[in-house]
C-alpha positions, 0 to 999 in steps of 0.5 A, a space after each residue: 228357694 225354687 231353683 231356676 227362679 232368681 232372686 234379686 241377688 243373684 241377679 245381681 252375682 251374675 251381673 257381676 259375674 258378667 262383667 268382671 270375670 271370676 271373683 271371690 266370694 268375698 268380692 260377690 258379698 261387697 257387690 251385692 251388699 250395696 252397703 247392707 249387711 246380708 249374712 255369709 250364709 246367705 251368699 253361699 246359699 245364693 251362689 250354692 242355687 246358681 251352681 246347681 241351676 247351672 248358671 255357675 262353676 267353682 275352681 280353686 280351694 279354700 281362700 282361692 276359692 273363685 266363682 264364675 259364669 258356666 259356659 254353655 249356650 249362647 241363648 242362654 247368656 245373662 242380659 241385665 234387664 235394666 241396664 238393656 232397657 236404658 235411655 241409652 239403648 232408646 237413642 239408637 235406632 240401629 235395627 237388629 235382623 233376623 239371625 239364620 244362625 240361631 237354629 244350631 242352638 236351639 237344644 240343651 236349653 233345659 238343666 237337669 234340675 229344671 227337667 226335674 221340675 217338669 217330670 215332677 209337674 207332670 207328675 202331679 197332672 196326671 196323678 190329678 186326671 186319674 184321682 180327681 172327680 170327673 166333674 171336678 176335673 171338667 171344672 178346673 179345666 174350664 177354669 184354666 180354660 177361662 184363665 188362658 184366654 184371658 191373659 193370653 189375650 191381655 198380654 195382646 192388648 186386650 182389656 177384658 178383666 178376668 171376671 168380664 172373660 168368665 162371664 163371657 166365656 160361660 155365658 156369652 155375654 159380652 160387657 159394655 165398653 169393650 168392642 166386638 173385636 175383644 170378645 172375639 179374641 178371647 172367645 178364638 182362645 177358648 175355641 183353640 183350646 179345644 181345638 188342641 183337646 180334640 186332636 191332643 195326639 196329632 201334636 206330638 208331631 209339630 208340622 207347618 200346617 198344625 201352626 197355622 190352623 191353631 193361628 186360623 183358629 185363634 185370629 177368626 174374624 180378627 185378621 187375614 189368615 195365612 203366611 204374610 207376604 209383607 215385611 212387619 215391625 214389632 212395637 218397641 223393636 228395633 228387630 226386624 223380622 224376616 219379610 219374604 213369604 218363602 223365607 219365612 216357609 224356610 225358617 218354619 220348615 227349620 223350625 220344625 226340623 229342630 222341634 223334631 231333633 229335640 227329645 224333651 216335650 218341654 223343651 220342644 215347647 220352649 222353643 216353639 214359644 219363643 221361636 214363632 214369636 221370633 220368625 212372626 210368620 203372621 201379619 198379627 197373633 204370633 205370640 198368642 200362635 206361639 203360646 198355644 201351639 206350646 201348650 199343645 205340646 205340653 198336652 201331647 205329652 201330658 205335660 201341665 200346660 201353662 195359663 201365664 195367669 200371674 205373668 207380668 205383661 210387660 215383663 213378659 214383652 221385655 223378655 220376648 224384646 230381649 231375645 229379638 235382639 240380643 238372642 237371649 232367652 235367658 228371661 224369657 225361660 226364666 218366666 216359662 219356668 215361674 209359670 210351670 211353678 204356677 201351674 203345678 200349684 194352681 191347677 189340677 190339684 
């Protein structure tokens, strides 16, 4: 099992864990049972990857024995994705704003294990740069290259198939059906990935003027550039984001004092992923801003950059929602994590 990514019982312990308090093993095995019979060393092995990933502590002995959720911090705080996602919560229209508290939790997001996983990936990328054939590695470059930009720009709407991407991003030669603006989406991610590549060392250093050139870069020709000066509604929110332009500055400048705080690249990456989206300091491509400023974090420190190749699109704004209006990352991290897992098995082998 890869650790820091759950399985559908463990869901279902934290779940529990959440709503009832500390419980038994015993207790645990019932719930998730749900009238199957799964073996008791299933259980202890569920509970046993939840304890060392850090979503769950111990007390007691032997028949007191008891099992419950790890205190740590908020943002990380388990949310039932199908119980938020119910015909109760799309009745209420209650609108959620924009939280200036949540910058004091932006640190210590990562578990021990889950740094392992990155220093094991990086290791494995940059073992990769030194042995692979210079031609070889051009090649799976292009090849992420072309599968960045295609998920990153389906995950904006764009109905591009991987394969139209590729011919368009080798050849440039656009297929019918499509319009104009859709090539230019994902041609603008492949021009922004190389934009991070020329100026790789300049990101270890994240400043207000790096995010919005990678914006300019990737929404050319698509929309205005620039901080907005307008409010904006986020499809499928009830979140609200911040609507004046100097807030908005203020929130960045927070940002990117946090970012310059944290120690671990990966963490900053996390955090710019998820915290662009959250401040939308644009009136359009703030998520596609937030992943590729991430990513050239990732590179900065020569850390695998991710492709979000196997993503689930709506799994992925479900998680994004999420975090708007409960502050959760939980989800959202969690599919970070299965992307790293990807990458590291997928590219620059």
């Amino acid at each position: 099992m890869h650790d820091t990514i759950l399985n559908h019982r463990q869901e279902l312990i934290l779940k529990a864990l959440k709503e009832k308090g500390a419980l038994s093993r015993s207790n645990i095995s019932e719930i998730v049972s749900l009238g199957k019979k799964i073996s008791k060393i299933t259980i202890i092995r569920d509970l046993d990857g939840l304890i060392s990933s850090g979503f769950v502590v111990v007390s007691g002995r032997g028949r007191a024995t008891l099992y419950s959720l790890t205190k740590q911090n908020p943002l990380l705080e388990y949310v039932d994705l199908n119980r938020y996602f119910s015909a109760e919560r799309e009745s209420k229209q209650e609108m959620v704003r924009f939280k200036p508290d949540i910058f004091s939790n932006l640190s210590n997001l990562y578990s021990k294990i889950e740094k392992d996983l990155w220093e094991k990936g990086a290791t494995t990328f940059n073992t990769a740069q030194e042995r692979l054939d210079p031609s070889i590695y051009k090649r799976e470059l292009e090849r992420f290259i072309i599968e960045l930009s295609w998920k990153s720009s389906q995950i904006e709407g764009n109905t591009y198939t991987l394969i139209e991407a590729e011919t368009l991003l080798k050849q440039n030669i656009k297929p019918q059906g499509h319009p104009d603006e859709e090539a230019k989406m994902i041609l603008n991610h492949k021009d922004a990935f190389e934009t991070i590549l020329e100026n790789k060392a300049s990101f270890k250093k994240i400043e207000r003027t790096d995010i919005i050139q990678l914006h300019n870069v990737l929404t050319k020709e698509l929309v205005s550039s620039g901080l907005r000066f307008q409010e904006v509604r986020i499809t499928g929110s009830t979140y609200e984001p911040l609507s004046n332009k100097a807030d908005i500055e203020n929130a960045l400048d927070k940002l990117i004092l946090c970012i310059d705080q944290v120690k671990f690249p990966p963490e900053k990456a996390l955090i710019l992923a998820s915290m662009i989206a959250y401040i939308q300091p644009f009136a359009d491509g703030n998520k596609r801003t937030a992943r590729m400023i991430s990513n050239a974090v990732l590179m900065a420190y020569n850390y695998p950059p991710l492709s979000y190749r196997n993503v689930d699109v709506n799994e992925y704004r479900s998680a994004l929602v999420i975090f708007y209006e409960t502050g959760s990352l939980f989800h959202f991290k969690r599919i970070f994590m299965e992307q790293l897992k990807f990458a590291s098995e997928n590219y620059f082998r």
